[in-house]
N, C-alpha and C positions, 0 to 999 in steps of 0.2 A: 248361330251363324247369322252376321247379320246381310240384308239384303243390300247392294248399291244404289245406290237413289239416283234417278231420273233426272237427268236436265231438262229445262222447260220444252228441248230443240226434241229430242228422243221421247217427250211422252206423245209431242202435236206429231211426230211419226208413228208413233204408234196408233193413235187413234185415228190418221188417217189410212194408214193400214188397215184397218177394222171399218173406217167407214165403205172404202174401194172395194173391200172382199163382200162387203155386206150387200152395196151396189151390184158387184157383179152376181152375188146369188140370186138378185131377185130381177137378171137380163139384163144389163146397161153393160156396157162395155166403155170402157175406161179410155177416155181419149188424150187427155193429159192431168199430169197430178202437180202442184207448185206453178201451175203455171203464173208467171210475174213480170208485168210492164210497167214500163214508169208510172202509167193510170193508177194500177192497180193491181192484185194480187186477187188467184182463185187455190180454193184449195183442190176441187177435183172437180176436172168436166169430161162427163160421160153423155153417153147418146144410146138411144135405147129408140129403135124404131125415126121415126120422123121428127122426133124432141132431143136435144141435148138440153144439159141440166149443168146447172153451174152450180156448184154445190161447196157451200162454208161450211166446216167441221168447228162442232163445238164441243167441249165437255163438261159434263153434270157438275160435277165437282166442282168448277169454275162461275158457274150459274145456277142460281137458286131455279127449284123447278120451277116456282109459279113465274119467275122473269126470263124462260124461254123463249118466249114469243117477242119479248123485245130485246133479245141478246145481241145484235147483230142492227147495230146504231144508222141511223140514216147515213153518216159520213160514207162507212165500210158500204154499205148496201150500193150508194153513190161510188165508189171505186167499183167494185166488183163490176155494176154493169158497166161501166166505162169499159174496163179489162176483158169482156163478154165478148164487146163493141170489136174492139181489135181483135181479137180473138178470129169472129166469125170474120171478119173483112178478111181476114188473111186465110182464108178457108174455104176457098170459091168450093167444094164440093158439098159446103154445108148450106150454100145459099137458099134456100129452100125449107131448112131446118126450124122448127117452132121453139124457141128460147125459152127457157124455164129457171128460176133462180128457185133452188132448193137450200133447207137446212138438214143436216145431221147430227144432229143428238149422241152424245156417245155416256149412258149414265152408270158406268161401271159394272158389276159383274150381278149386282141384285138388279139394274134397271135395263141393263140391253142398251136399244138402239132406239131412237126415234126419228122418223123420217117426216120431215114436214116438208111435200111438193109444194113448187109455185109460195111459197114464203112473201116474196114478194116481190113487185115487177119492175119492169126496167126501169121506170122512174124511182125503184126506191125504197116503193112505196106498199104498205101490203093491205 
């Protein structure tokens, strides 16, 4: 029998599936998933105590391990806090809140999950 094969659109759901449930088991609670403005596009931001965490899902698959750390190009890193930026401004309850840009790692079923907090900062930069 053979298996149906994944559209590009259905695996990045999947793995952010995997990344939100992973987030929620270790406390963060999920504040929105896709979120998308002209700036820029996040894939999940969650908040966990007095931090929300802007968080890009990535997959192993897609990225050699040793080029994890620079998977996620200054352009995209430049969007994302922009999309942050708007984000918080329209969320006067989070005014207060400490910004964090995280990655997720997602390296399939022998590698798990890698979580790299504070990735890097709102310029960018890490």
């Amino acid at each position: 029998m053979m298996r149906a094969r994944l559209s590009t659109t259905q695996k990045g759901e999947r793995g952010e599936n995997a990344a939100a449930s992973y987030l929620e088991s270790n406390g963060w609670s999920i504040l929105a998933r896709n979120y998308r403005a002209r700036v820029g596009e996040i894939d999940i931001i969650a908040r966990r105590g007095d931090t929300v965490a802007f968080v890009e899902v990535k997959s192993w698959q897609s990225v050699p391990r040793e080029d994890l750390s620079r998977s996620v190009g200054p352009r995209k890193r430049a969007r994302i806090a922009r999309a942050a930026r708007l984000f918080l401004s329209r969320r006067p309850d989070l005014a207060d809140a400490h910004m964090r840009f995280d990655v997720v790692f997602l390296g399939g079923e022998e590698h798990g999950i890698e979580h790299i907090e504070g990735a890097f900062n709102e310029e960018g930069i890490d």
